[in-house]
N, C-alpha and C positions, 0 to 999 in steps of 0.2 A: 717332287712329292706327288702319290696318288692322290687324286678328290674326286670325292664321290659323283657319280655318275648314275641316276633314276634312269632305271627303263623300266618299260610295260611287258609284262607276259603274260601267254594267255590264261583266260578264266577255267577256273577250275572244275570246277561243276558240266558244265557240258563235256570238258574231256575226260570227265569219269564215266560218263553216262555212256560215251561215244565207243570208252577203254571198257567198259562190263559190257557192250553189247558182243563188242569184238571175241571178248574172252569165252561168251556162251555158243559164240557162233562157230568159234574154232573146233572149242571139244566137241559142240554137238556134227562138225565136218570130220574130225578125225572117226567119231562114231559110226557116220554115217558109209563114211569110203571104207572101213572095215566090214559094215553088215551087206553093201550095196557091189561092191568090184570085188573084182578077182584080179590075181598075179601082178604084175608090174603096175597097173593100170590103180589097184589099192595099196602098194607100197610109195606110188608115187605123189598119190593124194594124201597118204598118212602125215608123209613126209612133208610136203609141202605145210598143211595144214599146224603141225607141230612147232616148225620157222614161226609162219607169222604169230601163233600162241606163244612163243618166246620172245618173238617182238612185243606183243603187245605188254606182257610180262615185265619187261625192260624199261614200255612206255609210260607204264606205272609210277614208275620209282622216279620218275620226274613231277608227279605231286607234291606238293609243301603248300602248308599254312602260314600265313602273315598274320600277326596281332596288329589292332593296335596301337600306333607310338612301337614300331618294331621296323628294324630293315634285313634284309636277306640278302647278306652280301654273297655273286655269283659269280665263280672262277668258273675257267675251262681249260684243264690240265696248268694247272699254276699263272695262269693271264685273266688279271680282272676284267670281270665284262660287264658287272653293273649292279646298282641295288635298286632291289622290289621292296616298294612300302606300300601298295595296294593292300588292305585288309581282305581277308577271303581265305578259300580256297585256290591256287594258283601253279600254272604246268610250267613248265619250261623243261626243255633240254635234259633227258636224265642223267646223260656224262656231265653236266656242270655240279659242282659242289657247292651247296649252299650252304653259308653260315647265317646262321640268326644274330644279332646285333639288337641290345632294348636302348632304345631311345627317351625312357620314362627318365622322370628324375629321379634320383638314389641320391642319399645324406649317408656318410658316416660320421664315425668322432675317430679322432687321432688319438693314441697310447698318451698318457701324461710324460712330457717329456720332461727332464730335467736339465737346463740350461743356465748361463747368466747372461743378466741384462744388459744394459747399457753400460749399467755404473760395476757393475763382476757380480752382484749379488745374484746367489744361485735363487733362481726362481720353477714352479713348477706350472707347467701349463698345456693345456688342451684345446683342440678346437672343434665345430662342428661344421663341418662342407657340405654341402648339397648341389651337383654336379647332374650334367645330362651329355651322351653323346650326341654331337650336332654332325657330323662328318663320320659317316661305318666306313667307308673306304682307308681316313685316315687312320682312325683306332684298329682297325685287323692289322694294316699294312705298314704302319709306321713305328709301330711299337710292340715287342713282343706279345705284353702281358697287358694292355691297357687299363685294366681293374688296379692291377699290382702297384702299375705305374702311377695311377691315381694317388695311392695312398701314398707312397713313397715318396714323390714330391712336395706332395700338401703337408707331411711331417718336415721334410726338408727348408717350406719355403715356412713355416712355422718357426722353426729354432731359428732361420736367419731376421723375421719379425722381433722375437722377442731379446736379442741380442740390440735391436736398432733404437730401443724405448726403457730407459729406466721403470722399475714398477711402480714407482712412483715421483710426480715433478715435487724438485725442491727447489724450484725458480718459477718467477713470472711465467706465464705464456710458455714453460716448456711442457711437452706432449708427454703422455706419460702411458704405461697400459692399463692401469687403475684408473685414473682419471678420463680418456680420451676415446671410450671403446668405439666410437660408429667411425670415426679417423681411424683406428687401428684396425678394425675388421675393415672400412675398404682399402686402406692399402693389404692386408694379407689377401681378399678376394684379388685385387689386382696383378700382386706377386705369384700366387697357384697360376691366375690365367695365361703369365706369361710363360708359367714351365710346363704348362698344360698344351698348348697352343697347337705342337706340334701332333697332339694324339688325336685330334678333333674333338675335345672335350670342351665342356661352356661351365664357368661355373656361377653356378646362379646366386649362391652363398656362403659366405664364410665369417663365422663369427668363433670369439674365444668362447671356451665353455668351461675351462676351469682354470683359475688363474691362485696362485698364493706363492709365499716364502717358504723355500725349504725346510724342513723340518729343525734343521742346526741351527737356521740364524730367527724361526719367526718369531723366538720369545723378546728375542733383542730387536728386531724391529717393530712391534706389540710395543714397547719400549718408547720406542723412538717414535711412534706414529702417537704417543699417547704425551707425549713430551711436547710432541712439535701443537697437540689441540690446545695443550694447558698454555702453549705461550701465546698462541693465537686469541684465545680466548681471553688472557691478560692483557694484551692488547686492548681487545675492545674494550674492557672494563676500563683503564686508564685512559685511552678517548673519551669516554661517555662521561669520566669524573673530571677531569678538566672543563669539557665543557659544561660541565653543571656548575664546576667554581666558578666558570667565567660570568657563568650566567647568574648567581648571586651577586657578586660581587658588582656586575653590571648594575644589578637591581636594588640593590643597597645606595648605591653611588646616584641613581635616578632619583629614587628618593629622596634623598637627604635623612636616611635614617640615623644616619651614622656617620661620621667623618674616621675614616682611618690613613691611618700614618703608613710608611711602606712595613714598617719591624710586626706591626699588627696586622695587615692585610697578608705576611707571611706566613703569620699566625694561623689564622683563619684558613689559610689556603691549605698547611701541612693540617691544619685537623678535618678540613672537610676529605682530603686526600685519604685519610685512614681510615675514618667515617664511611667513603664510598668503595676504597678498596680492600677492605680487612672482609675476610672472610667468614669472621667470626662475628657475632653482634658486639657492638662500640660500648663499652660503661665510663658513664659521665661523670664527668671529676667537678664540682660546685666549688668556684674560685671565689670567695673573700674578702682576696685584696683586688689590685691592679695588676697589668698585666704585666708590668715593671717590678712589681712585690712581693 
């Protein structure tokens, strides 16, 4: 694998100054040996003179600018020689080809993809990545497209994410994508970095950004998520009425308000049971006889 390689080239600024003196000094000598010689003596000075103005011309076009959080990765006929992150104005070698390379950080979002979960239900889901190149050597040279690359993996290591996680846990302790997002965006940040790895890419973030049920199944799961509150919710309420019969009945018994037999303390227990779990307000029936009558 290439990795990146910093080196120093010279400042920019004095070899511009150095490149305009040259270029005034040339025309004003090709001028000069046409108004001043004669015969060979002013074709030879022309001549001369016109070279190094071509040179210098030449020596120009080895100027570039650095941002930045920017690198300039530098070949010389197809052979890496090295990247400049010096901010400036900066010369080097005009036969070297520079490419610019940003080192800033860039976020996209991925296309909604549509996949199934854990459990087959088709799900739809998005994410947003926020990514910096760390390595210009390895992103020019180890990858065609390194942008393209970016994106194409991070959707790839996406759908294999949401394949690994039901959308939602219907046990104890299992992991879920609804339930478990900072577990689930670090491993999807971890799974990009490993396909990433090769490009010289870091990736700083990756979180879901839009998560639901398909459009076919999310009336039916709406359904079933509304199903699964009411019985949870029944739940509680039948804990909490228990323990409030017990908690009478305790308290009756402490007392001595009341002596009850087991056929009446069952009594007691199925009507405070309805009392506490009927949904509706309870109307009271005024008994007469005994509870035997």
């Amino acid at each position: 694998m290439i990795r990146e390689v910093v080196v120093k080239t010279a400042g920019g600024v004095g070899m511009l100054i150095l490149l305009l003196i040259g270029l005034f000094a040339f025309i004003g000598a090709i001028i000069w040996c046409g108004k001043n010689l004669q015969g060979s003596e002013r074709a030879a000075g022309i001549i001369v003179s016109i070279l190094l103005l071509t040179v210098d011309l030449i020596a120009m076009a080895g100027l570039f600018t650095v941002e930045p959080n920017q690198g300039v990765v530098l070949t010389m006929f197809g052979r890496y020689v090295g990247t400049e992150k010096t901010p400036g104005l900066r010369w080097a070698n005009p036969f070297l080809s520079k490419k610019k390379v940003s080192q800033r950080a860039r976020n996209f979002e991925t296309t909604k993809l549509k996949v199934n979960d854990h459990d087959g239900n088709p799900v739809e889901i998005g994410a947003v990545v926020v990514w910096q190149v760390v390595d210009t050597a390895e992103a020019v040279f180890e990858v065609d497209n390194y942008e393209n690359y970016v994106h194409v993996q991070s959707e790839s290591a996406l759908r294999n994410l949401a394949t690994s996680y039901p959308y939602d846990a219907h046990q104890d302790g299992q992991m879920s994508l609804r339930g478990n997002t900072n577990e689930v965006a670090a491993h999807l940040k971890s799974e990009i970095e490993e396909r990433l790895a090769k490009a010289g890419v870091k990736v700083l973030e990756a979180r879901i950004s839009h998560l639901a049920y398909a459009p076919e199944i999310a009336m039916a799961m709406l359904q079933r998520q509304q199903a699964s509150a009411i019985i949870a919710a029944r739940q509680k309420i039948v804990e909490g009425a228990v323990g409030m019969v017990e908690m009478a009945l305790e308290m009756l018994n402490s007392r001595g308000m009341v002596k009850l037999d087991e056929e009446r303390k069952a009594a007691m227990v199925s009507n405070l049971l309805v009392v506490l779990c009927s949904e509706r307000a309870s109307q009271p029936v005024v008994n007469t006889g005994t509870l035997y009558q």
